[in-house]
C-alpha positions as CSV (number, residue, x, y, z in Angstrom):
1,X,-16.9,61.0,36.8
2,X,-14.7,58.1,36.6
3,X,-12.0,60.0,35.0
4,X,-11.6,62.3,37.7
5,X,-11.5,59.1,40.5
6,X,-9.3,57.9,37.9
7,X,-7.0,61.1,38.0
8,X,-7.1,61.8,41.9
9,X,-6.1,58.1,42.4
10,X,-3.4,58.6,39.9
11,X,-2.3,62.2,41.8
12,X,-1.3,60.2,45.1
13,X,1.3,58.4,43.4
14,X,3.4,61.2,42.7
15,X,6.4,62.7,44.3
16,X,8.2,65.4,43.3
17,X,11.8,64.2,44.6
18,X,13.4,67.5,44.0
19,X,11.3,69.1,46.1
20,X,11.1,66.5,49.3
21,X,13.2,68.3,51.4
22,X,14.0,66.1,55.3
23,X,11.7,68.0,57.9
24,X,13.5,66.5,61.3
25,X,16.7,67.6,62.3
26,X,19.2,64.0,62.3
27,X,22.6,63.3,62.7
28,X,24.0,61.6,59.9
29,X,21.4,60.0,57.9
30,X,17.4,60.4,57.3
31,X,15.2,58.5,54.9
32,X,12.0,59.3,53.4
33,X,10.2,55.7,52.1
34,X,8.4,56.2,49.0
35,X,7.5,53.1,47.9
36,X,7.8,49.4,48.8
37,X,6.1,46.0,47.5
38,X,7.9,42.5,46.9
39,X,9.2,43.7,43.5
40,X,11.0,46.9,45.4
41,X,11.9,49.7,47.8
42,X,12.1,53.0,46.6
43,X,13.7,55.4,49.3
44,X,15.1,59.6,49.6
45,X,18.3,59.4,51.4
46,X,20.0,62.4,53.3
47,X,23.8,61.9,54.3
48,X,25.5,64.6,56.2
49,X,29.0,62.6,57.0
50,X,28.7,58.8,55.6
51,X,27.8,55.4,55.1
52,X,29.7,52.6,56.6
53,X,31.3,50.0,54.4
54,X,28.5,47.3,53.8
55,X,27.2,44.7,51.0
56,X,23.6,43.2,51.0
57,X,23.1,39.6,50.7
58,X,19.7,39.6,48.5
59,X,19.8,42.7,46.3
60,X,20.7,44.8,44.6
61,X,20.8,48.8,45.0
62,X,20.0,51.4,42.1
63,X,21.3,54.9,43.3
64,X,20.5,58.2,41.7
65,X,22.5,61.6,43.2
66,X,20.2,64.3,43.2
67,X,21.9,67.0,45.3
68,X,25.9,67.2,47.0
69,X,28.7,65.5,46.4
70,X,30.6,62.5,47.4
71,X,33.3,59.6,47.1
72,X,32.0,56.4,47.2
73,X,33.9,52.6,47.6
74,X,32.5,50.1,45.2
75,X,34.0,46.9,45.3
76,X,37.8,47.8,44.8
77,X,37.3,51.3,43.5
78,X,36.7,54.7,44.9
79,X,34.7,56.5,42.8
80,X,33.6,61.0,42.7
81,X,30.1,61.2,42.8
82,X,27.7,64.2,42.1
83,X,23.8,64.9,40.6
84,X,22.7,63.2,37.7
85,X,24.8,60.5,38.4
86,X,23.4,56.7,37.9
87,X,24.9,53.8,40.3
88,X,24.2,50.3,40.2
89,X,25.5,48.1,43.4
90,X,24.7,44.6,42.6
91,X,24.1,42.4,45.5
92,X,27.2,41.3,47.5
93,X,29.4,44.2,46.2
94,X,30.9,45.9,49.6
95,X,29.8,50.2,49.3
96,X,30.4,53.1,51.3
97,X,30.1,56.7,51.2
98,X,31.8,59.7,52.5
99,X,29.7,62.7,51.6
100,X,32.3,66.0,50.5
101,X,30.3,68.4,49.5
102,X,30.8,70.8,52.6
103,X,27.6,72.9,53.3
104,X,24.9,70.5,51.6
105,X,23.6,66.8,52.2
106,X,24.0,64.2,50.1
107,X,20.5,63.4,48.6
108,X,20.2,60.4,46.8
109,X,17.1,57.8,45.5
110,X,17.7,54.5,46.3
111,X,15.8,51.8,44.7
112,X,16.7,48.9,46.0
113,X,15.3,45.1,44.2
114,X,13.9,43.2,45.4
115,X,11.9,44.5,48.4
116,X,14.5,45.7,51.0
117,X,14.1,45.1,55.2
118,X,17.1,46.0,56.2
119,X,17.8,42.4,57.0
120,X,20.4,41.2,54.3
121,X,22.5,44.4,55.4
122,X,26.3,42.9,56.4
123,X,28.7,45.6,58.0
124,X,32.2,45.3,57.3
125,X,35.5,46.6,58.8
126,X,37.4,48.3,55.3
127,X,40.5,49.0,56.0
128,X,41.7,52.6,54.1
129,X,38.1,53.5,53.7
């Protein structure tokens, strides 16, 4: 008995990211929240068009691609990304991204450490990007 509580407690904690597909129609960008506690946020982001230049104050930001394509400013740099690929933004390093891939959303997992608000976001003005 205890192994099945054990197992359908366990069963709650998984997500198939693959498969999480955004239900409501949005603009530019839409986030599913998987996860959050002081030690992290763990987040599905859809990007049609972009992300505004910004840095964050207090953490740093893990991103994996799992679907489209894009160009993304890091710092000085402009980099090509696509799936599979692994990014680390550590805090106070200015990012952007332009999504290129023409008929498909960006889809990306953010983790983001340690627990994100959205309050240590900082816009900036980058010229070129």
């Amino acid at each position: 008995m205890f192994f099945l509580i054990s197992t359908a407690a366990f069963a709650q904690q998984v997500e198939n990211i693959p498969a999480l597909k955004q239900k409501q129609p949005y603009e530019n960008i839409a986030m599913q929240s998987l996860a959050s506690d002081s030690n992290g946020t763990y987040t599905v982001i859809w990007i049609k068009k972009e992300v505004k230049a910004h840095y964050h104050k207090n953490h740093t930001e893990r991103i994996v691609v799992m679907e489209g394509t894009g160009q993304m400013l890091l710092g000085t740099q402009i980099v090509n990304v696509g799936p599979g690929d692994f990014v680390t933004i550590p805090k106070g390093m200015i990012h952007a991204v332009r999504v290129t891939s023409k008929d498909k959303p960006m889809k990306v997992l953010s983790i983001q450490f340690p627990q994100f608000d959205g309050t240590d976001r900082v816009m900036v003005e980058k010229s070129g990007w």
